[in-house]
N, CA, C and O atoms as a GROMACS GRO file, in nm:
protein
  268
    1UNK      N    1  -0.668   1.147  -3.784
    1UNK     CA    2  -0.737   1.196  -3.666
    1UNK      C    3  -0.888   1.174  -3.686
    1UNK      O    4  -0.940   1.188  -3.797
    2UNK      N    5  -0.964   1.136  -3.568
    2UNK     CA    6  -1.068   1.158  -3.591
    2UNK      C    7  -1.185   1.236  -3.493
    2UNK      O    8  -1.161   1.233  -3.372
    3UNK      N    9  -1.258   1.277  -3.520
    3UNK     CA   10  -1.337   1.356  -3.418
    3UNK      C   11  -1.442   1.260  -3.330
    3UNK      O   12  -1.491   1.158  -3.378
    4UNK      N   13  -1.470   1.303  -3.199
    4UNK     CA   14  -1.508   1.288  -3.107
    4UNK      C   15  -1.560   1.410  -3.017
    4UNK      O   16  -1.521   1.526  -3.006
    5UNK      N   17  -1.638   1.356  -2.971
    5UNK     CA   18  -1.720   1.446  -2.822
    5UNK      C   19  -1.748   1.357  -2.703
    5UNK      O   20  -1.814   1.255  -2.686
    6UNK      N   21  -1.657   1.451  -2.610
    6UNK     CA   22  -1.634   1.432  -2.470
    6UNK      C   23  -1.766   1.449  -2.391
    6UNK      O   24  -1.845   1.534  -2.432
    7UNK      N   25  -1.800   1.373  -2.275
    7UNK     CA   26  -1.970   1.368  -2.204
    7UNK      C   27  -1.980   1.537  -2.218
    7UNK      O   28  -2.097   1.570  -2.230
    8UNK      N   29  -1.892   1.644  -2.220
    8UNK     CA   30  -1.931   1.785  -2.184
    8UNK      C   31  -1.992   1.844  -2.296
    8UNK      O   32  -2.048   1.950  -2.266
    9UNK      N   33  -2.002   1.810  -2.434
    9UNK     CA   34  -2.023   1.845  -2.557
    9UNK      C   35  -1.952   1.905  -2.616
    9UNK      O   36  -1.999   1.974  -2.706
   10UNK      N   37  -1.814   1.907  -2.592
   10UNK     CA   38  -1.678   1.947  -2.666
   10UNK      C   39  -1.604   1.853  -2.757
   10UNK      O   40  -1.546   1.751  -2.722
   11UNK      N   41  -1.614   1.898  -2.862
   11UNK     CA   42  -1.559   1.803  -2.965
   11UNK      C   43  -1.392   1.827  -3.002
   11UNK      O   44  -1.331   1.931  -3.025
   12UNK      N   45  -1.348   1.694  -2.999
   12UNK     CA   46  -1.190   1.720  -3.040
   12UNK      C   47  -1.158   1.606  -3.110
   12UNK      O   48  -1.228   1.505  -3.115
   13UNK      N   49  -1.034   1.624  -3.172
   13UNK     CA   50  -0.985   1.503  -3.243
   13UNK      C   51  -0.886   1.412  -3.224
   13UNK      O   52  -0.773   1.461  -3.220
   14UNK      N   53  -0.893   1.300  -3.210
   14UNK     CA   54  -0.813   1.205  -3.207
   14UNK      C   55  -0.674   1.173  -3.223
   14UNK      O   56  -0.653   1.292  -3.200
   15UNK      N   57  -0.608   1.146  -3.233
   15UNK     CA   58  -0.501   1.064  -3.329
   15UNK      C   59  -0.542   0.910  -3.251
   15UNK      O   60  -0.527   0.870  -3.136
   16UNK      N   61  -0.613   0.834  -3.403
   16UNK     CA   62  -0.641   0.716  -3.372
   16UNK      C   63  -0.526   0.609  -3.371
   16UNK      O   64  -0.553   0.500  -3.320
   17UNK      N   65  -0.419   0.626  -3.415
   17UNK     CA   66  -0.312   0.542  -3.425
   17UNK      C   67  -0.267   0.547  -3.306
   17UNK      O   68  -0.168   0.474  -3.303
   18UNK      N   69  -0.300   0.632  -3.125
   18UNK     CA   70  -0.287   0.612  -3.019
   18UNK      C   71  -0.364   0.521  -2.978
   18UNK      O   72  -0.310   0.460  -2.886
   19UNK      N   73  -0.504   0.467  -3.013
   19UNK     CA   74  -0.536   0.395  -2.983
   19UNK      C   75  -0.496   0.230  -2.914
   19UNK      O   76  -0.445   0.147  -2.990
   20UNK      N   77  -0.521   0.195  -2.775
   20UNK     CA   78  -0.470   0.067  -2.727
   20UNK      C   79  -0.611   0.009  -2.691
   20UNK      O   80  -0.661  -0.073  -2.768
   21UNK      N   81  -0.679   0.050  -2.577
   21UNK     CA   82  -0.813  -0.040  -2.593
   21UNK      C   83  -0.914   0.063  -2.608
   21UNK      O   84  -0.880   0.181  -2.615
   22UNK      N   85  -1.070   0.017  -2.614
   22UNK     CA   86  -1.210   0.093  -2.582
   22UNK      C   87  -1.275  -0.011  -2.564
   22UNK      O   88  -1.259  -0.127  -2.601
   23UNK      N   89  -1.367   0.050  -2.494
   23UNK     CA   90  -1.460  -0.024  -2.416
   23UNK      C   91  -1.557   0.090  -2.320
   23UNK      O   92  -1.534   0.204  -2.280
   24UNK      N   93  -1.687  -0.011  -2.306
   24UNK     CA   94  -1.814   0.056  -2.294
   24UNK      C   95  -1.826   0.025  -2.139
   24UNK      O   96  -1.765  -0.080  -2.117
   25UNK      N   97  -1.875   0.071  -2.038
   25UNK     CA   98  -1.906   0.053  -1.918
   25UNK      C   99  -1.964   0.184  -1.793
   25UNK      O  100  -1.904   0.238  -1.699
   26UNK      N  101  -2.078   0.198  -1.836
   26UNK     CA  102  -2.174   0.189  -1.983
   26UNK      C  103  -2.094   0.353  -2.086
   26UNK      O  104  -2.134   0.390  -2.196
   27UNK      N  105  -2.007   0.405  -2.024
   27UNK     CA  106  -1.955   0.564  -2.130
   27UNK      C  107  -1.822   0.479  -2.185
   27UNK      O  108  -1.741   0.409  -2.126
   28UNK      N  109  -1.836   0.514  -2.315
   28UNK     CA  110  -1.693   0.499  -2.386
   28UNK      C  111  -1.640   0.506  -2.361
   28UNK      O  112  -1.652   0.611  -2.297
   29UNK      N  113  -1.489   0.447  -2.341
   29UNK     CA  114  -1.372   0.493  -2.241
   29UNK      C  115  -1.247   0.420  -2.315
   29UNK      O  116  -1.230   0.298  -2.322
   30UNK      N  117  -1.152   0.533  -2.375
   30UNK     CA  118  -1.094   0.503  -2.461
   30UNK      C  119  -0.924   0.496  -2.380
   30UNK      O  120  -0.946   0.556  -2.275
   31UNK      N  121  -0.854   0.476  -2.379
   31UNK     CA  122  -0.705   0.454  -2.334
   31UNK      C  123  -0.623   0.437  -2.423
   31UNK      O  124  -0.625   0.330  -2.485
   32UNK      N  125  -0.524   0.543  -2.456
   32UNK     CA  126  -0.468   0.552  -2.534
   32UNK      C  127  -0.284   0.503  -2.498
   32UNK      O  128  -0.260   0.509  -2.378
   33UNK      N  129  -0.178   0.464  -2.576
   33UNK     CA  130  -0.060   0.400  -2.532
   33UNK      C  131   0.063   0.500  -2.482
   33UNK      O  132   0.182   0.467  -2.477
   34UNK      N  133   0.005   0.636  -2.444
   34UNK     CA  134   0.016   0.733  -2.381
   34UNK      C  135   0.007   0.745  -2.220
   34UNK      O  136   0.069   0.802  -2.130
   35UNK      N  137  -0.094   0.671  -2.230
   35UNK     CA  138  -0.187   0.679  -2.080
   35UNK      C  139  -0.275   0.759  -2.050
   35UNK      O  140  -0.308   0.779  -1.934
   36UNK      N  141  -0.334   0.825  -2.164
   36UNK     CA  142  -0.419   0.877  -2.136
   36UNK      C  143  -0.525   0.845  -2.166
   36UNK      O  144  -0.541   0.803  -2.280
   37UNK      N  145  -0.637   0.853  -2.074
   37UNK     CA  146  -0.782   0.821  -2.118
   37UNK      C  147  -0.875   0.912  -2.130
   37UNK      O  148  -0.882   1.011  -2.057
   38UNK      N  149  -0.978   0.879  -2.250
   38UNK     CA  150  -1.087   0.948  -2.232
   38UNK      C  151  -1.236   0.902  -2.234
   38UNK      O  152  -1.251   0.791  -2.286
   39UNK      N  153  -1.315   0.943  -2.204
   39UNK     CA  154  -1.435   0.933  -2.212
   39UNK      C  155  -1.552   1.001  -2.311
   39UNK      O  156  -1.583   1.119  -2.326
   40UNK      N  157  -1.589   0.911  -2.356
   40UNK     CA  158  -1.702   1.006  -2.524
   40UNK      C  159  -1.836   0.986  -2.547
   40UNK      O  160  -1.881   0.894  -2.478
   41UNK      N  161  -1.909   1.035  -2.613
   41UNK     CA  162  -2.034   1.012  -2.602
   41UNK      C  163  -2.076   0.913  -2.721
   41UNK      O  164  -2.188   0.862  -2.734
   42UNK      N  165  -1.952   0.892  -2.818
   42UNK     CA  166  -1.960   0.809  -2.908
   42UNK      C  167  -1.935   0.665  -2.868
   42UNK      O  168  -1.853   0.638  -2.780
   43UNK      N  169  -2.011   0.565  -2.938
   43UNK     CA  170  -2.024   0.414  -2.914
   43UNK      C  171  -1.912   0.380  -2.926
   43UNK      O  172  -1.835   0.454  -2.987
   44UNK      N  173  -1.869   0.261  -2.872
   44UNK     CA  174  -1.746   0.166  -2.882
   44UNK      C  175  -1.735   0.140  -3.027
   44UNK      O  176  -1.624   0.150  -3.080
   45UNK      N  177  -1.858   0.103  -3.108
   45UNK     CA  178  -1.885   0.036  -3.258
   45UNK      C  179  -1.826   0.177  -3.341
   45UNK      O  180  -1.759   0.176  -3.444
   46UNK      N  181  -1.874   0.301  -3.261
   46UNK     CA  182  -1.874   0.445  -3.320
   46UNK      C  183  -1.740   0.487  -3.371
   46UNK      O  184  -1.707   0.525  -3.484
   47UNK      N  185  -1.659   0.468  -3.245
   47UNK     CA  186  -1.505   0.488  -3.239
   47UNK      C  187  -1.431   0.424  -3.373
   47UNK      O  188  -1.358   0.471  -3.459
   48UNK      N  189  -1.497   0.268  -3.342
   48UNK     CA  190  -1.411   0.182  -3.462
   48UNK      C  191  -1.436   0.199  -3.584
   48UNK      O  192  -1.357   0.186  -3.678
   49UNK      N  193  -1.542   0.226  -3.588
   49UNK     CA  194  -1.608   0.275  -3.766
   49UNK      C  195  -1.525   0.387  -3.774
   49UNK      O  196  -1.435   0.353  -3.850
   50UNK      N  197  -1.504   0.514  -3.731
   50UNK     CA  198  -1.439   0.613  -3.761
   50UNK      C  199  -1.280   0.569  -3.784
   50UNK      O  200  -1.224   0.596  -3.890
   51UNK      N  201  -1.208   0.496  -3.673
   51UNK     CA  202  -1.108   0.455  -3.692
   51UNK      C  203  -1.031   0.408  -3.824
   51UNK      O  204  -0.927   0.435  -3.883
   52UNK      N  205  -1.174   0.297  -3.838
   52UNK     CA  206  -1.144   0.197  -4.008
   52UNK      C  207  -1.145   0.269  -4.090
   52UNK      O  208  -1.060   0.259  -4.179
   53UNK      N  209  -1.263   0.395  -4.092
   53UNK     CA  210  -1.310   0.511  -4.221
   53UNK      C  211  -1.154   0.601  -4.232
   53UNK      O  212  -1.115   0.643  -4.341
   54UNK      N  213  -1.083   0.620  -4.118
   54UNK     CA  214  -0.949   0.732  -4.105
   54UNK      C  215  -0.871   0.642  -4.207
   54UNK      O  216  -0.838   0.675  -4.321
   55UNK      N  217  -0.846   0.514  -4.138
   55UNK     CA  218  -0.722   0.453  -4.202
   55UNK      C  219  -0.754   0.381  -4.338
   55UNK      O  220  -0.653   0.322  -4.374
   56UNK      N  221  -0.857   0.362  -4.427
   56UNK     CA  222  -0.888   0.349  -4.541
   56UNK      C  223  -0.867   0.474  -4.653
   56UNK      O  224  -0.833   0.469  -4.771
   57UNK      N  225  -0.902   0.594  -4.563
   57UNK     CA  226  -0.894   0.684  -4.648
   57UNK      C  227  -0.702   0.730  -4.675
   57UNK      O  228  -0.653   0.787  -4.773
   58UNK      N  229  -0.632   0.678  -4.550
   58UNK     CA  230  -0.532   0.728  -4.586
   58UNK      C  231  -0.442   0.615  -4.683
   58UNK      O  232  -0.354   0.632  -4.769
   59UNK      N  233  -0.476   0.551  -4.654
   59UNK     CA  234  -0.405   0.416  -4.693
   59UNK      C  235  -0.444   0.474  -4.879
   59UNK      O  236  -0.359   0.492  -4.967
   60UNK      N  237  -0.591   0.489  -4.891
   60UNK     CA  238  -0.615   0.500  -5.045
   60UNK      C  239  -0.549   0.625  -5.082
   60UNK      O  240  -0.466   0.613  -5.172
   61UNK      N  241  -0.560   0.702  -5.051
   61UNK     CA  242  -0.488   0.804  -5.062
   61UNK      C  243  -0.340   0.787  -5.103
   61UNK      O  244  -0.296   0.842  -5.204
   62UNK      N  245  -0.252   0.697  -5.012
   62UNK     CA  246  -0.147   0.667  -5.018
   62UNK      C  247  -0.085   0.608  -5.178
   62UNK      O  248   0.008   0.641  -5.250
   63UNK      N  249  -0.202   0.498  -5.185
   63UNK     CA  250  -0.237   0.388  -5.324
   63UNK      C  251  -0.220   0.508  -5.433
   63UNK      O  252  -0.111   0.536  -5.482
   64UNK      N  253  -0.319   0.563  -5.458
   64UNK     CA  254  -0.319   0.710  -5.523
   64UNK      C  255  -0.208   0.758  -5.611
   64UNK      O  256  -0.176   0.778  -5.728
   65UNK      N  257  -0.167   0.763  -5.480
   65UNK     CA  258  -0.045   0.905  -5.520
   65UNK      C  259   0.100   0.805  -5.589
   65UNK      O  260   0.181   0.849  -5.670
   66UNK      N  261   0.102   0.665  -5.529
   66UNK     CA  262   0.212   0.596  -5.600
   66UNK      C  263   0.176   0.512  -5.771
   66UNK      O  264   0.240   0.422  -5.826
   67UNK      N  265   0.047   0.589  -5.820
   67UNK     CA  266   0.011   0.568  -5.941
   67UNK      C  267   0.027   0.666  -6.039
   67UNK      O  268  -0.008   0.642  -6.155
   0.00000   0.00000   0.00000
């Protein structure tokens, strides 16, 4: 999961593995394979950095634990 804030200044979290597209025009606007969309105050670049940072950490994590 990762956190985010909605244009209202309410922060919530993700499940980024819903992720299908994002894109900027000009507010973040995320669509998930749900159908649901949202809108954030975080960058398109913002989203994906957090995304990559979620799934590195779990993945190592994963590595980890089968050592």
């Amino acid at each position: 999961m990762i956190l985010l804030t909605k244009l209202d200044g309410m922060e919530f979290a993700l499940n980024c593995d819903l992720i299908e597209t994002v894109y900027e025009n000009p507010d973040t606007t995320i669509h998930l394979t749900t159908g649901r969309i949202y809108i954030v105050k975080e960058s398109m670049a913002e989203v994906i950095e957090k995304s990559i940072a979620y799934h590195r950490q779990i993945f190592s994590d994963m590595l980890k634990s089968n050592y």
